[in-house]
N, C-alpha and C positions, 0 to 999 in steps of 0.2 A: 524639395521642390525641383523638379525638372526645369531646365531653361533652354524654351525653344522659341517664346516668340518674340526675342529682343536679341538682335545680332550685333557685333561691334567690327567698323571695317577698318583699316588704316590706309590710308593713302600718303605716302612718305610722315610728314608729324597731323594730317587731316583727320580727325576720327570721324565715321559715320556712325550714328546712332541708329538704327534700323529697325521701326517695328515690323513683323514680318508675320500677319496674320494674314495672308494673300483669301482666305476664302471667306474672313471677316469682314475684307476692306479694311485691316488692320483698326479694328474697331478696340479697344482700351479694357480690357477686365483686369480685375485685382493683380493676378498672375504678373499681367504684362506691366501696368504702375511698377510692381516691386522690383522687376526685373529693369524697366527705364531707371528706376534710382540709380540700384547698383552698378548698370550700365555706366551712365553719366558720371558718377563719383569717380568708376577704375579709370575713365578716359583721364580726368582732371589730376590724379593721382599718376598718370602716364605722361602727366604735360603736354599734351595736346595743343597745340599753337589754334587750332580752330575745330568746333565740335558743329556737324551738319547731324540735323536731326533730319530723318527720311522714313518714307514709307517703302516696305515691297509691293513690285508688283507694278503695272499700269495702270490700275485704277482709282488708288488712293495715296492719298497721304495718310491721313487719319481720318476715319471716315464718324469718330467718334465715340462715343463710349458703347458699355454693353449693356442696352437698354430690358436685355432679359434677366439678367443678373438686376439691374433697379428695380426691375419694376415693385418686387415684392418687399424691399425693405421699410426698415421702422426709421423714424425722425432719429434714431441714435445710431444705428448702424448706415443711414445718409450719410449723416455728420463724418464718420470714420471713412465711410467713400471720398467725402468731399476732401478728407484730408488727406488721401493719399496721392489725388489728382492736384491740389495745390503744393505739395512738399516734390513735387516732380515738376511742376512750372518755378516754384524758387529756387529748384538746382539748375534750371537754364536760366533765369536772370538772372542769378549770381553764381553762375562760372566764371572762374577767375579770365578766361580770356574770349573773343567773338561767337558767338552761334549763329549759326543760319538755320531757318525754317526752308527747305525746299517741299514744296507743295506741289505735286502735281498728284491730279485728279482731285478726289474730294477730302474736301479739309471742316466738316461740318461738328458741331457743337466743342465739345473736349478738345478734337484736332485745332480747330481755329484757337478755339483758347490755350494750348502749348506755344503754338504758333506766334503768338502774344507776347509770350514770356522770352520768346529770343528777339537777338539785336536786331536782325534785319530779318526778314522776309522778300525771297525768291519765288516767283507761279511761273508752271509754265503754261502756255494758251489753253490748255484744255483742264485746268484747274476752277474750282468751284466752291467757294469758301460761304460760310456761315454760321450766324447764332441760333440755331435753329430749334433750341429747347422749350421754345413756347408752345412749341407743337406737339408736344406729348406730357405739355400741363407741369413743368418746371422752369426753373429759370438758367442762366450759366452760375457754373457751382462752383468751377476752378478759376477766377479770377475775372471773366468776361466783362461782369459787369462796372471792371476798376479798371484795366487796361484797356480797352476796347473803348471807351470814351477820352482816355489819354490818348490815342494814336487817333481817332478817324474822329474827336471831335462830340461831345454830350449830345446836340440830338441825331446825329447822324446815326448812333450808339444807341439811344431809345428807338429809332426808327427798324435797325437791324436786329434786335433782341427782340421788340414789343412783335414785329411782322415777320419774325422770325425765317429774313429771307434768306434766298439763295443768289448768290452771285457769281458772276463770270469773273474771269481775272481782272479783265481790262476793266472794267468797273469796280473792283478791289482796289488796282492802283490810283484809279480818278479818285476814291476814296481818303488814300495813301495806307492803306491797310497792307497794300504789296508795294514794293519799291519798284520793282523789274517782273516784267511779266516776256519770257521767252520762248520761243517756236518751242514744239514738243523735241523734236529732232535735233534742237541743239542743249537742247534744256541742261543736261549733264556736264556736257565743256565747257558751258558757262558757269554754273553752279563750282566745277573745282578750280575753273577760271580765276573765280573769284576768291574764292576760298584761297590758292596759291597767293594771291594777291595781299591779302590779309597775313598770310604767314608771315610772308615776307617784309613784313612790318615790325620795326622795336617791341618786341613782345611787353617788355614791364611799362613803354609808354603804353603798348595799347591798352593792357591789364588797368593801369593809371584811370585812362580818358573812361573807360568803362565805368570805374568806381563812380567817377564822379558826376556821369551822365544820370546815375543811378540816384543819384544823389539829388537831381530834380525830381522824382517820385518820391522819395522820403523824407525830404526838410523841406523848414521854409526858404526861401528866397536867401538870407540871410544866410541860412547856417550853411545854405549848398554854397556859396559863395566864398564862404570863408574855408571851406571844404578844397575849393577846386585852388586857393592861393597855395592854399601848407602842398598839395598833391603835385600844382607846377611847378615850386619851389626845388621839391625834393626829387625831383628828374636834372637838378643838374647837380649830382654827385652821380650820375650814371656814365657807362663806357657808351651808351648810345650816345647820349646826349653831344658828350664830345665827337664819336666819331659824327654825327648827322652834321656836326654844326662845322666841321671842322671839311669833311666832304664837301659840303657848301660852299664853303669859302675858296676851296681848293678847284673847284670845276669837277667834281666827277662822283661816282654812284658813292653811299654809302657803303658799310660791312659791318652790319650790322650784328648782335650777338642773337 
């Protein structure tokens, strides 16, 4: 299989994920799922301090999946779609270290739902996000209907799947569906802004706090709890730990590993 429409960039330890179907609106077919796996794996196998999922192009993020390739499938060959689209939103919740969703332009049914699966979400002003699969008589396939009520809230989450709307950024973020919603024009410097900002952070703490965030989505109360004691305990046998705390105490920046 040729591989042409998933790019990987590097920006000093930044990877970009990059789908790159500019005449698709980087819309999702099999091809490109197996190529996102691969992608995402070689970056985490590269050590990538922070993985930015992106779209090409000005018009999209992910403008969502390839509704001509569904339309004609069986209830079993769905089933093997929907798996390919969920085993590509669990390699971006659990990368070992931060993901960002940068979203500009359209980010509708699949794309929102990737989007999901990473830590923070970035829009910039001319971005347009949505659950929009009620409108061609499905539902979200890759996760929508489990994360998407975790971040913006159970009925705000039935209101956006069931009306299958469309949104502006600024109302994404009122939502909290987007954290930061930025001018089109600066949208980039911000994005590795941030991104640098992250790097430059105790990588195994971050790795750490990740794990255990995670860890409110999949235990109860209890076990995430006892989860995040053994997880803060064992950051002090780390060379971070002393340098931060030791930096601290001293007046001046950390050096960090």
């Amino acid at each position: 299989m040729s591989e042409t429409n998933v790019r990987v960039e590097w920006h000093n330890n930044i990877a970009s994920v990059i789908v790159d179907r500019v005449d698709s609106l980087n819309a999702l077919n099999v091809s490109t799922l197996r190529e996102m796996e691969k992608k995402i794996d070689q970056t985490a196998d590269e050590k990538a301090d922070v993985l930015l999922l992106r779209g090409a192009g000005d018009e999209a993020f992910i403008a969502g999946a390839d509704i001509g390739y569904m339309q004609d499938l069986s209830t079993s060959e769905a089933e093997e779609w929907g798996d390919l689209g969920h085993n590509v939103a669990k390699k971006l919740e659990n990368y070992p270290m931060p993901t960002i969703a940068a979203i500009d332009g359209y980010a509708f049914g699949g794309g929102t739902e990737l989007s999901l699966a990473c830590d923070i979400r970035i829009a910039s002003d001319d971005a347009m996000l949505g659950q929009t699969e009620i409108e061609i008589g499905i539902i979200p396939g890759w996760g929508g209907t489990q994360r998407l009520p975790r971040i913006v809230g159970d009925e705000m989450a039935r209101r956006m799947i069931y009306l299958g709307e469309r949104i502006d950024a600024e109302t994404a973020k009122q939502r909290g569906l987007v954290s930061e919603v930025i001018p089109n024009a600066e949208f980039e410097s911000r994005l590795f802004g941030l991104a640098e900002e992250l790097a430059n952070k105790p990588s195994f703490a971050l790795q750490t706090a990740k794990q255990s965030i995670n860890q409110a989505h999949e235990a109860s109360l209890e076990a995430g709890l006892a989860h995040e004691k053994r997880a803060f305990a064992s950051l002090f046998d780390t060379h971070d730990q002393k340098e931060g705390m030791t930096a601290f105490l001293e007046d001046r920046n950390p050096e960090f590993e």
